[in-house]
N, CA, C and O of each residue as an XYZ file, in Angstrom:
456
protein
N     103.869    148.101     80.937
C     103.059    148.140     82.126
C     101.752    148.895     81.872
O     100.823    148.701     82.657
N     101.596    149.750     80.833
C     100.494    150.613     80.762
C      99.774    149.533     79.854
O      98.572    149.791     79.928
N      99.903    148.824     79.321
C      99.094    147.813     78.515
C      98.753    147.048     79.464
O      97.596    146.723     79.195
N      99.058    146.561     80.412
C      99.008    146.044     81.215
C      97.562    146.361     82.273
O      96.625    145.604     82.531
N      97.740    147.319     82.586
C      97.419    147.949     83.478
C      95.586    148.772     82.346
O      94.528    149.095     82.889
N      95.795    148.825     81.323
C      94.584    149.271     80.649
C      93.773    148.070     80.260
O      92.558    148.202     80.115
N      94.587    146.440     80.009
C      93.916    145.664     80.303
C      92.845    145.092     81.781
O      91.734    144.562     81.756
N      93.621    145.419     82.827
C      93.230    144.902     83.714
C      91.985    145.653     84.420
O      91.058    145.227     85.109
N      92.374    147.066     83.926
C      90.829    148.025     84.305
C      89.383    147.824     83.274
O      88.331    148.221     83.775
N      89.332    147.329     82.111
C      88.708    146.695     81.138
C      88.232    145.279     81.615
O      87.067    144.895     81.710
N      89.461    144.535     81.913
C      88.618    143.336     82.525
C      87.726    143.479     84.018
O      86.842    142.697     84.366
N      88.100    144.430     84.632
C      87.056    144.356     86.228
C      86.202    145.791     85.857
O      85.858    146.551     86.763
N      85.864    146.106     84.254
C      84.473    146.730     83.901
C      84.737    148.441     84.539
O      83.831    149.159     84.961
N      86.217    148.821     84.465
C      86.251    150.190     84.815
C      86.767    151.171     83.703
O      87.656    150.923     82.887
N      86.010    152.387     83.828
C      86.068    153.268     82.296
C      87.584    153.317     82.386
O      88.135    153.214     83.482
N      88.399    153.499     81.050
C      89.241    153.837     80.405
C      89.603    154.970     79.690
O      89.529    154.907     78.463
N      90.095    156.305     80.379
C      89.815    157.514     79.294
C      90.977    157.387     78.628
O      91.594    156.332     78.477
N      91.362    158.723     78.125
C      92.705    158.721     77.152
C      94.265    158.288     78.092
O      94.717    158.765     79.133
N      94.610    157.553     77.485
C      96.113    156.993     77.729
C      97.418    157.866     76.651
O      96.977    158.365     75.616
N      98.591    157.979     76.865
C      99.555    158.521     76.141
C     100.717    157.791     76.232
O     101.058    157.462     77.368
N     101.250    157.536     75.513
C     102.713    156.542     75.540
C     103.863    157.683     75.273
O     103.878    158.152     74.135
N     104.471    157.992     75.869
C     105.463    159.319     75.446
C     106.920    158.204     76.266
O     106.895    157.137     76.880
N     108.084    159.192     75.834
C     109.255    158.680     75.999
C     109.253    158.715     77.814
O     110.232    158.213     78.367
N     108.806    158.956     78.161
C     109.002    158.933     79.744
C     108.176    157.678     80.537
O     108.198    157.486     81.753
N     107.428    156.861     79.510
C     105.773    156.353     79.299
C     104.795    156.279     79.228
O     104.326    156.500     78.112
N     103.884    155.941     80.302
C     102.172    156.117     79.898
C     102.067    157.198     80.733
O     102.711    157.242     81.782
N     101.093    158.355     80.277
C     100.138    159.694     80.743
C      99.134    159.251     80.806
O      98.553    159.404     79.732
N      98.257    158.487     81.888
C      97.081    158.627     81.982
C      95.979    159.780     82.441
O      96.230    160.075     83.609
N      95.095    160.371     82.049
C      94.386    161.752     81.895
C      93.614    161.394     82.406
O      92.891    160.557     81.865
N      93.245    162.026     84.282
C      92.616    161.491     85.201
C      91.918    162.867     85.356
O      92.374    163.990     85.135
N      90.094    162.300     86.005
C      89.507    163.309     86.187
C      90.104    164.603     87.418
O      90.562    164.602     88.561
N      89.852    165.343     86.639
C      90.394    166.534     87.634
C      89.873    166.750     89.434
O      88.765    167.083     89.856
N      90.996    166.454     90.126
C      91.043    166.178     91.462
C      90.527    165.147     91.981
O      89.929    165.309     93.045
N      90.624    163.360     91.207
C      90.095    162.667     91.492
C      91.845    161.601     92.145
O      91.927    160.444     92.557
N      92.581    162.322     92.017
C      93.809    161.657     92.627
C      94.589    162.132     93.910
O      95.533    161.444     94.297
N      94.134    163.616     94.788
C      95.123    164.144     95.029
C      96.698    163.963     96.341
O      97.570    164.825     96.449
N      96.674    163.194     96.817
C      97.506    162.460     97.691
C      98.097    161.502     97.239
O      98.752    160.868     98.067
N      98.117    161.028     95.860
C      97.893    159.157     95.134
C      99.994    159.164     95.655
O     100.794    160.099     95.606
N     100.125    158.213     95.940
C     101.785    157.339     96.297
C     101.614    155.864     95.748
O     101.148    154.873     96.311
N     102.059    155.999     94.665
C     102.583    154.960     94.165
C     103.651    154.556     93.380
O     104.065    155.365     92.549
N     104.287    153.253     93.489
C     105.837    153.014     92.754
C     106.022    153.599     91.045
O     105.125    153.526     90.205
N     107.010    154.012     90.875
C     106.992    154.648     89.593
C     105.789    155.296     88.720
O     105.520    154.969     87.565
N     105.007    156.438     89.618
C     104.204    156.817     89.064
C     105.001    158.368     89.620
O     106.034    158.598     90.248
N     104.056    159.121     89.096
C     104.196    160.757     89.048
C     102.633    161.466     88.813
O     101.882    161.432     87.839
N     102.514    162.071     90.057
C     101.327    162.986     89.866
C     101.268    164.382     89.263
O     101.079    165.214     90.150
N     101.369    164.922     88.025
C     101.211    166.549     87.523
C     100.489    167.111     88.310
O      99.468    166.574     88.741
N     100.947    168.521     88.714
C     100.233    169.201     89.407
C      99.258    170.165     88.898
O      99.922    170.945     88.215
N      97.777    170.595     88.867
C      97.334    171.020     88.314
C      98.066    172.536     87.030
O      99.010    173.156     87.522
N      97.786    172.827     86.119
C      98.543    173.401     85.399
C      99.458    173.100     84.575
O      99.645    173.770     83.559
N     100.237    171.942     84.915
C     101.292    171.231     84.169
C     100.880    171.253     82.645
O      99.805    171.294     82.047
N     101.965    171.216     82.349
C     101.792    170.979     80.514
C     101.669    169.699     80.158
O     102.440    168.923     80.723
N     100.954    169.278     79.417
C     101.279    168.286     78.750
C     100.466    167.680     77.280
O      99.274    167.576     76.991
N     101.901    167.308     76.445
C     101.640    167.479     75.200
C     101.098    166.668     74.418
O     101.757    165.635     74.297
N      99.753    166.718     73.573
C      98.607    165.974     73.233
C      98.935    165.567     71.787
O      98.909    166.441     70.920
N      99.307    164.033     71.403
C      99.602    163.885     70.215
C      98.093    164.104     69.466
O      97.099    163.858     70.150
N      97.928    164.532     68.163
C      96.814    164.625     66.930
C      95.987    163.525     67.570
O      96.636    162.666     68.167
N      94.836    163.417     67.551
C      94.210    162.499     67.956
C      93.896    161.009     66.927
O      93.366    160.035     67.462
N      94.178    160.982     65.836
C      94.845    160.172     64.826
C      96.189    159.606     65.462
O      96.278    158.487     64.956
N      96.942    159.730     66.042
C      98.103    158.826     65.766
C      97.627    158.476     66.713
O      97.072    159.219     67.522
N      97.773    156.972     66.835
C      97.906    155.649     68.256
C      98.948    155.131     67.756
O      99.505    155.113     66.658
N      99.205    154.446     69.414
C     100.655    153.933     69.023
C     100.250    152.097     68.207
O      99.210    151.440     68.239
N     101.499    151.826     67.615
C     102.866    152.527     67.666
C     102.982    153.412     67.129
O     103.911    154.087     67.571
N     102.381    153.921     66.144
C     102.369    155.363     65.672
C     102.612    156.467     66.602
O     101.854    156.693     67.546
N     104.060    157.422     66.252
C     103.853    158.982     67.047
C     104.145    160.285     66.773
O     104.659    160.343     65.656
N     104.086    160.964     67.098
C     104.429    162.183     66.961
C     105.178    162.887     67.631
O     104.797    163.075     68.786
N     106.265    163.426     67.286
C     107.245    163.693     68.626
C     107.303    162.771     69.884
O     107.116    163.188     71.027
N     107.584    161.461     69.554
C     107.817    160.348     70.607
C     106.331    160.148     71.240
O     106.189    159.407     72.212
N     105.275    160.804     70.682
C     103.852    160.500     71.432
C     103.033    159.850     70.607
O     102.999    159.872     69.376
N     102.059    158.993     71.741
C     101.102    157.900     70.540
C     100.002    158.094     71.421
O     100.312    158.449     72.558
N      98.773    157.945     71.170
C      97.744    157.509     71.969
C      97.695    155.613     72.342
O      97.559    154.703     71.524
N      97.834    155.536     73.610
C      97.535    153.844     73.792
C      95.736    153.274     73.695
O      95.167    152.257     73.300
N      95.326    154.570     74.293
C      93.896    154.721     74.409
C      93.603    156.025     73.939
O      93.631    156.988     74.705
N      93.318    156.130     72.715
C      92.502    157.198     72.028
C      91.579    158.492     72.959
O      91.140    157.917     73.955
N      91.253    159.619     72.977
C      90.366    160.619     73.448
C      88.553    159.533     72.908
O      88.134    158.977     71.893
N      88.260    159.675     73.746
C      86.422    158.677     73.234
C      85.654    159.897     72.403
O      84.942    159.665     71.426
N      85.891    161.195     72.916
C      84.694    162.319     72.206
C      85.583    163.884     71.311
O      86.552    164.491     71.768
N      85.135    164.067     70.495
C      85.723    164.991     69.963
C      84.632    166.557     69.915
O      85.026    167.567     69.332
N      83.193    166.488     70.664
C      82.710    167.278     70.337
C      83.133    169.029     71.273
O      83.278    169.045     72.495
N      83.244    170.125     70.539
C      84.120    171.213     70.816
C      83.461    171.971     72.142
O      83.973    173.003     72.577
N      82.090    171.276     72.845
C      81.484    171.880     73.758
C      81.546    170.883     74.898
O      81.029    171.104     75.993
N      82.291    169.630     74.549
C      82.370    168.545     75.889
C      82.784    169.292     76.594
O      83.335    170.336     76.245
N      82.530    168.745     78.286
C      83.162    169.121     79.436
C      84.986    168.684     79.011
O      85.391    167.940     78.118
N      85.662    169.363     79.894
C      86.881    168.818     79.680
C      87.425    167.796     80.279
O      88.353    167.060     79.944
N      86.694    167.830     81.280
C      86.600    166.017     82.466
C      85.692    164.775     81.682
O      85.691    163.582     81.986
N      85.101    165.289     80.836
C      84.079    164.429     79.963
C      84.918    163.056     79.255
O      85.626    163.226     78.262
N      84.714    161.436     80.011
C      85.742    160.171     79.211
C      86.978    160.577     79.835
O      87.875    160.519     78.995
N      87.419    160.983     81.017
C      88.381    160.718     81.834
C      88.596    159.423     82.569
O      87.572    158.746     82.666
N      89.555    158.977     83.047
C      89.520    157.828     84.354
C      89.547    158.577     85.485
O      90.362    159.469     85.719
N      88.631    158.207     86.211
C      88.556    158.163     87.796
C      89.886    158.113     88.381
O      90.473    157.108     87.981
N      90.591    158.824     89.186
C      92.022    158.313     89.750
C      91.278    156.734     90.512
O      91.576    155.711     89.895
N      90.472    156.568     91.629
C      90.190    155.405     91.918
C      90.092    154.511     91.338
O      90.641    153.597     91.953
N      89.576    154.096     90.191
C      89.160    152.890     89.171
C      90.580    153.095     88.694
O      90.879    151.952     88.350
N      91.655    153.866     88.461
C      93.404    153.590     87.926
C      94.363    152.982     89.450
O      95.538    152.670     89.646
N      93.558    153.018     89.996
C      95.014    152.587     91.426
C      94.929    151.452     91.442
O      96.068    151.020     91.616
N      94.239    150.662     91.362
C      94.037    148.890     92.020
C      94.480    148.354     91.255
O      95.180    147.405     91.610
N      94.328    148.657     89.622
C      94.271    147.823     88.442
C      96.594    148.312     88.147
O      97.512    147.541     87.870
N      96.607    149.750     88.383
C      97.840    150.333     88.423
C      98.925    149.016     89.168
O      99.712    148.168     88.746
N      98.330    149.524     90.653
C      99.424    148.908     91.463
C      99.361    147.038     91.343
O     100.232    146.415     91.951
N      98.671    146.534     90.822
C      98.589    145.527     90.619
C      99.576    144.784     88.901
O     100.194    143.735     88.718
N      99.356    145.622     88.258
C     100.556    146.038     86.660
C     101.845    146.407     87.369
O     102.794    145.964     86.723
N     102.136    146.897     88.194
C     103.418    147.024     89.018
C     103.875    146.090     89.696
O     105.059    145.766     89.604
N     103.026    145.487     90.499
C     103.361    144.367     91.354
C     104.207    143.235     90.547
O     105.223    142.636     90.899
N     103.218    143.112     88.980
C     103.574    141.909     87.841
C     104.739    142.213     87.402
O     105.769    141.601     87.122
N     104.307    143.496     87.394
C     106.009    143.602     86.359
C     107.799    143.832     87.048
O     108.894    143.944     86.497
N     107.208    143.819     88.920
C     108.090    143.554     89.617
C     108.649    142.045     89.563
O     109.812    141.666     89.419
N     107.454    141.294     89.725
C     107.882    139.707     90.066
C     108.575    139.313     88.891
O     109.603    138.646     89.005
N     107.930    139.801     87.237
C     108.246    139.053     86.162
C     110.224    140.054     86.132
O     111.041    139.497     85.398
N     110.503    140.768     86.554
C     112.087    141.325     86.428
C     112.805    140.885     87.509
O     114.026    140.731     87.497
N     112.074    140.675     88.455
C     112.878    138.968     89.376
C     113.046    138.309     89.192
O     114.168    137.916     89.515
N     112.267    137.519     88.555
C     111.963    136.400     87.755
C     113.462    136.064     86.796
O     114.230    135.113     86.945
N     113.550    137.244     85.753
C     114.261    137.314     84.822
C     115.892    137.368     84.730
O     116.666    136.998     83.848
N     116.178    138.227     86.512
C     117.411    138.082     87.087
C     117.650    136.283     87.530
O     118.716    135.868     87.077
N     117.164    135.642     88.002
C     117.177    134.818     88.490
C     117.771    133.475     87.266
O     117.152    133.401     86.205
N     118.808    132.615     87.483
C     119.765    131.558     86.450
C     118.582    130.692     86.549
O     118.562    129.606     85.969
């Protein structure tokens, strides 16, 4: 669904920051306080502070590191960027999100079905 869903924000021309594929699935790294109310199906909002653990910026998946890959790489490595600097917008991730959900509801209906 996160492939999914990083395609579909690419095709309607909306930035893409870093993505994470970890055993729980995709971490998308949204600008800071650009989500804060967000309700949506199988998602999870971190609350500011939360941990979370940044594979080497070299491994993409399928490549990982302790079960982590980048799906979408960090865009800048310089040591004075802002830290919001090549984030996604929570807005430009909801439409393209709940719409990768919707698909991947119908296509596991689909799949129950003789």
């Amino acid at each position: 669904m996160a492939e999914d869903t990083v395609r579909r924000m690419r095709a309607a021309g909306r930035s893409v920051g870093p993505v994470i594929l970890g055993p729980s699935g995709a971490e998308f790294i949204l600008e800071r306080g650009s989500a804060p109310r967000w309700s949506a199906p199988r998602f999870i909002l971190l609350r500011p502070g939360s941990l979370v653990l940044l594979p080497p910026p070299t491994v993409r998946h399928p490549e990982s590191v302790a079960s982590r890959g980048w799906l979408v790489p960090p865009s800048h490595q310089e040591a004075d960027a802002r830290l919001d600097a090549g984030v996604t917008p929570g807005a430009a991730l909801m439409g393209p999100y709940l719409t990768a959900v919707q698909a991947a509801e119908t296509a596991e209906m689909a799949a129950r079905l003789p």
